[in-house]
N, C-alpha and C positions, 0 to 999 in steps of 0.2 A: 408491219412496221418494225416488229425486232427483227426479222433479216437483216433490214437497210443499215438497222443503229449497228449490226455485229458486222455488215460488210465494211463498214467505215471504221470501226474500232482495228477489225484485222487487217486492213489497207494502212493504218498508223504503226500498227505493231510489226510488219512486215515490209513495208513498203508497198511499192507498185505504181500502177499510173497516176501524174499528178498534171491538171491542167491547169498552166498563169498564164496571167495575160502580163506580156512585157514591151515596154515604152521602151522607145529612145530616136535617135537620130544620128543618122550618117555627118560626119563636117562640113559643115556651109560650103566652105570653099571648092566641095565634091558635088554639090546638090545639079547645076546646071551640065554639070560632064555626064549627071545619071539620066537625062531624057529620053525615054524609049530603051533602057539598059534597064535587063531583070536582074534584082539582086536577092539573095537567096538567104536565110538567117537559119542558124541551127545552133541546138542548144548544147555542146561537147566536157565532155567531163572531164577534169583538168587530172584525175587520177588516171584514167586509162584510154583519153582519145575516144571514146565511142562519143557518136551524136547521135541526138533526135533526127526526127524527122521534119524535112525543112518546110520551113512558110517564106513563099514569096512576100518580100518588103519593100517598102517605096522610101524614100530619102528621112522622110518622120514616120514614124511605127508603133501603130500599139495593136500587137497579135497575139489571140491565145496559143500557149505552146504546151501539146502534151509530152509528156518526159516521164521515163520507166524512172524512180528514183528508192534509193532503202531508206529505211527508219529512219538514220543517223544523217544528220546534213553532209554533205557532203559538196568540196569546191566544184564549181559548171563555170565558163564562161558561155557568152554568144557570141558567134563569129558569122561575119557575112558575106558570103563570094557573090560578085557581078560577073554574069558574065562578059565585061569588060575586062576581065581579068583584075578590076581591083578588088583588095579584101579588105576587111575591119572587125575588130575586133573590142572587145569590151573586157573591165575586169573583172576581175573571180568574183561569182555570189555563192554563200553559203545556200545549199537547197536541198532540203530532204522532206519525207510526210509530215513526220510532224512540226517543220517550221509553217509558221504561220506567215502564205502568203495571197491573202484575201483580197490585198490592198493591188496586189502586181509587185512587178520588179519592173524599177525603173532604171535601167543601165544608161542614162544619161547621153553624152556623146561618145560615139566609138572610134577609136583610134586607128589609123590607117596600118595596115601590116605593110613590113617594107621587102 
């Protein structure tokens, strides 16, 4: 049992893999143009462009996403490519180990990239 308590203590202290489950929904007015169209969600750090790795999503969403993240929070948005070629996009969340996100991230509705 103190392995687990000290993996979890050095995983807060350092960083590393963080897994949330995150809500939201593409814009109504896009839900009927998405039938049969995979759209793809990945978690991108708004410091340096890298992203996770993507979870297929459907029009409403709430998928767990793991995410290499450090100590200190740090801005992410989600962003989603269809392959229809439309994208969307969400605003910046604060996310790092030791933010507390037990609850999820709820990114609400996402905005269309133009």
């Amino acid at each position: 049992m103190a392995l687990v308590v000290l993996g979890f203590s050095a995983c807060a202290i350092t960083g590393g893999d963080l897994i949330v489950r995150v809500s939201g929904r593409l814009p109504e007015v896009e839900v009927d143009d998405l039938q049969g169209v995979v759209c793809k969600m990945d978690a991108v750090s708004a410091r340096t462009g890298e992203s996770s790795m993507g979870k297929v999503v459907a029009a409403n969403f709430s998928v767990p996403m793991m995410m290499v993240v450090g100590p200190e929070a740090a801005p992410y948005f989600f962003e989603v490519d269809c392959e229809n070629g439309e994208r969307y996009q969400s605003r910046e969340f604060l996310i790092g180990s030791r933010q507390p996100h037990s609850n999820g991230i709820d990114v609400g509705e996402l905005q269309k990239k133009k």
